[in-house]
N, C-alpha and C positions, 0 to 999 in steps of 0.2 A: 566254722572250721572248713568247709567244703569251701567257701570263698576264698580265704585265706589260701589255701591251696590251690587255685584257678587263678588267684593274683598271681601266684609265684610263678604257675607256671605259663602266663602270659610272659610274665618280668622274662623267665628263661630265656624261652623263644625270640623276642626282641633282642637280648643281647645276643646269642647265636645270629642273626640276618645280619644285625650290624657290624659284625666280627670281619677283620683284613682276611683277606685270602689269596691265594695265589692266583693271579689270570695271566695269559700268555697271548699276546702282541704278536703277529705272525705279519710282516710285509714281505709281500712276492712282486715280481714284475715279470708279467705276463706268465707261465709255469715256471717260473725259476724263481726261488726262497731266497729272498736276502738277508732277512736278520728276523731274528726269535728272541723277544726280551720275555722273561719273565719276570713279573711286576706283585709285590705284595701291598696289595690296596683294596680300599671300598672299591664297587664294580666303577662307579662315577669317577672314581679318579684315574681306576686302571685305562676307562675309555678315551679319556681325557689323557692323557699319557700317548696311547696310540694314535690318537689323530694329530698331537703333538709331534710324532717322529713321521706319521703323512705328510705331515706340511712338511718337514722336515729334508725332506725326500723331494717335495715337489720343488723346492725353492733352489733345492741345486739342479733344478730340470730333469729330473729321474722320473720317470713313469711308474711311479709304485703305489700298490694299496696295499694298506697297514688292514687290518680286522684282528679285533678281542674274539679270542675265543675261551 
C-alpha cells in the first residue's frame, strides 16, 4: 500500500512539471520596453517563442533583446 501511494504520488508531481504555464517574453532596447507577450506553454517552447521574436527584431535591424522571464 505505501508503494502504491509513492507511485501516485511521483505520477502527481510529474504531471504538475509538465503542466503549460504562463511565461512572459519581455524585449527591451537598450531601457526602453518594446513588447511583453505573454505566452501559455512548456518553458521550452515559451523560450523558443522568445528568441523567435529576437530574431524577429534583429532581422528588421532593431537592436533588441527579448528574455523569458
Amino acid at each position: 500500500m505505501k508503494k502504491l501511494i509513492l507511485v501516485v504520488t511521483v505520477l502527481v508531481a510529474f504531471s504538475f512539471a509538465s503542466c503549460k504555464k504562463d511565461h512572459t517574453c519581455i524585449c527591451k532596447s537598450g531601457t526602453l520596453q518594446v513588447e511583453e507577450d505573454n505566452y501559455l506553454a512548456k518553458k521550452k517552447q515559451a523560450k523558443d517563442h522568445c528568441n523567435a521574436m529576437e530574431e524577429s527584431y534583429r532581422n528588421k535591424g532593431a537592436d533588441v533583446t527579448c528574455e523569458l522571464q
